[in-house]
FIDRENMAR-523477 format. One record per residue (C-alpha): x, y, z; chain; residue in one letter; residue number from 1. Coordinates in Angstrom, 1 decimal, decimal comma. Example, Ala and Ser with C-alpha at 12.3 -4.5 7.8 and 13.67 -1.06 7.14 Angstrom:
<recs>
east|north|up|kette|rest|nr
12,3|-4,5|7,8|A|A|1 $
13,7|-1,1|7,1|A|S|2 $
</recs>
This chain:
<recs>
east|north|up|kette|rest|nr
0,0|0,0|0,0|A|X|1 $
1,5|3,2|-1,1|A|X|2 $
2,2|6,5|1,5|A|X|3 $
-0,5|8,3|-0,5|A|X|4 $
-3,8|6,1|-0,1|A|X|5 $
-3,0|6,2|3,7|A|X|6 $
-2,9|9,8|4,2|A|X|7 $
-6,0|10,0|1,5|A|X|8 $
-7,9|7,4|3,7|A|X|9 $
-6,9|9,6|6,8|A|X|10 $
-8,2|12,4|5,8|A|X|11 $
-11,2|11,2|5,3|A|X|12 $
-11,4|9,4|8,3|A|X|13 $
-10,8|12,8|10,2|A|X|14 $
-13,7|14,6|7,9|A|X|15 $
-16,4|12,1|8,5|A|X|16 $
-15,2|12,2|12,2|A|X|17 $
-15,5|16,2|11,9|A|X|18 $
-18,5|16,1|10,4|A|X|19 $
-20,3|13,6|12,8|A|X|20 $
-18,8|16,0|15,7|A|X|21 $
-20,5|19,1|14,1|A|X|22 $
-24,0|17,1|13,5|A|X|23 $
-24,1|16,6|17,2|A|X|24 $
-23,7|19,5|18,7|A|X|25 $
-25,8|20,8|16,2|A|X|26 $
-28,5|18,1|17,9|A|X|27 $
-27,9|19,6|20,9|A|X|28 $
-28,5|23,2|20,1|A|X|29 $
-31,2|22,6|18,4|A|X|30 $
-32,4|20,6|21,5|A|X|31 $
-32,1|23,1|24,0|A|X|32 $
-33,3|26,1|21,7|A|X|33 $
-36,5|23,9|21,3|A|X|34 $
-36,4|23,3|25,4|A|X|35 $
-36,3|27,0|25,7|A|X|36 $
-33,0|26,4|27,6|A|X|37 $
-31,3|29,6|26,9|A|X|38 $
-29,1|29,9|30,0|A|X|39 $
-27,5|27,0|29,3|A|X|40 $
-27,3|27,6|25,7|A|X|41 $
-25,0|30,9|27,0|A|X|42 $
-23,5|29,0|29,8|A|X|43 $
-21,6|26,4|26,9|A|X|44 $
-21,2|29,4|24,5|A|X|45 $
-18,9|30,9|27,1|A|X|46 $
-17,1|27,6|27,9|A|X|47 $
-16,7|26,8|24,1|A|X|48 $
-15,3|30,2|23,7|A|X|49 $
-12,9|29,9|26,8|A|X|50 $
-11,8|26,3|25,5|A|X|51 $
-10,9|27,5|22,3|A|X|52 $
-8,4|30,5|24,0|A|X|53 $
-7,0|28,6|25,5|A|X|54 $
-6,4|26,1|23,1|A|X|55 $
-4,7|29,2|21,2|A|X|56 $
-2,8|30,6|23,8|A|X|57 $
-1,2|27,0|24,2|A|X|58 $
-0,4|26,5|20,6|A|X|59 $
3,1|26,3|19,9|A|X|60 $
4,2|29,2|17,4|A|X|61 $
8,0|28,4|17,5|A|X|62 $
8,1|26,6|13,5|A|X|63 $
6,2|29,9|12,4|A|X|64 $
8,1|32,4|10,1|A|X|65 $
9,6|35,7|11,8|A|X|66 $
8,8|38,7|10,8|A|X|67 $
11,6|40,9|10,6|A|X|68 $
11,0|43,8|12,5|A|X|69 $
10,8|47,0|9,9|A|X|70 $
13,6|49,8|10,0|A|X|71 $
12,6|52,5|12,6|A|X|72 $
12,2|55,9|10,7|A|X|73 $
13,7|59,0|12,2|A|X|74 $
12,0|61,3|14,5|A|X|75 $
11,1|64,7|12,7|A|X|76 $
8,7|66,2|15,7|A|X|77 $
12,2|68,7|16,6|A|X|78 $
12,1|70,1|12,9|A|X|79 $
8,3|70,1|12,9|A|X|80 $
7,8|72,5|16,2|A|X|81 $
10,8|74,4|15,3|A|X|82 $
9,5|75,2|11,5|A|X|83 $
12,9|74,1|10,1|A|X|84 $
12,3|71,5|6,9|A|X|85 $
13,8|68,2|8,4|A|X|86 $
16,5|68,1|11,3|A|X|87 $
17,7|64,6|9,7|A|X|88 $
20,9|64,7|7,9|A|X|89 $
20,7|64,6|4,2|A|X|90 $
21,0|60,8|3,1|A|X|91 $
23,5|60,2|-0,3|A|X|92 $
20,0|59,1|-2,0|A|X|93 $
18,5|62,2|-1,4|A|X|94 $
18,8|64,4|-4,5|A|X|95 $
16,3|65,8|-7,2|A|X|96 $
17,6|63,8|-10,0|A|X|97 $
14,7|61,3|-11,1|A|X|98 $
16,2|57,7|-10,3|A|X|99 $
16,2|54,8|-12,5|A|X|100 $
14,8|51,6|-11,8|A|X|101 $
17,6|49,1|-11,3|A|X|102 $
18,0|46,9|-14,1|A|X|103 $
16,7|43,1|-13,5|A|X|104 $
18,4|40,0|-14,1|A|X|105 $
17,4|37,6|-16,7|A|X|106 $
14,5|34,9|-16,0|A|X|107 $
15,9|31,4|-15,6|A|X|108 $
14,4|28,5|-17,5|A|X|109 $
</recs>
């Protein structure tokens, strides 16, 4: 039997299993909605809700990607409340010369 069929046959094994899950507790809302049992209807809606934070507070997050924190910008409130244009050192891209898309390298095939 190859790798494939198994994880096939899995999956649906965990979809019918999902799927039976979600037909129950649809049962039972529908039970207790036709009970008139609202307080307890609120009671497991607050218990499902606290179940699933802290299911997510317990996942583990370490194999997730990084974000690399961004580049802070400089601070410009000095040049701002004194009226003077920019109290940041000119940088060597600064000019007023249009600039020119680098060129891009070739597309592999």
């Amino acid at each position: 039997m190859s790798r494939r069929v198994s994880t096939t046959q899995g999956r649906r094994g965990r979809r019918k299993i999902t799927l039976l899950w979600v037909a129950v507790m649809a049962a039972i809302v529908i039970t207790l909605l036709m009970m008139e049992q609202t307080a307890l209807l609120y009671v497991l809606a607050t218990l499902g809700v606290t179940v699933l934070m802290v299911i997510v507070a317990m996942a583990d997050l370490r194999g997730a990607q990084q974000v690399l924190p961004e580049p802070v910008p400089g601070d410009d409130a000095a040049a701002i409340g004194t009226g003077i244009s920019s109290s940041l050192p000119p940088t060597a891209t600064t000019t007023n010369a249009p600039r020119r898309p680098a060129p891009r390298a070739a597309k592999r095939r």
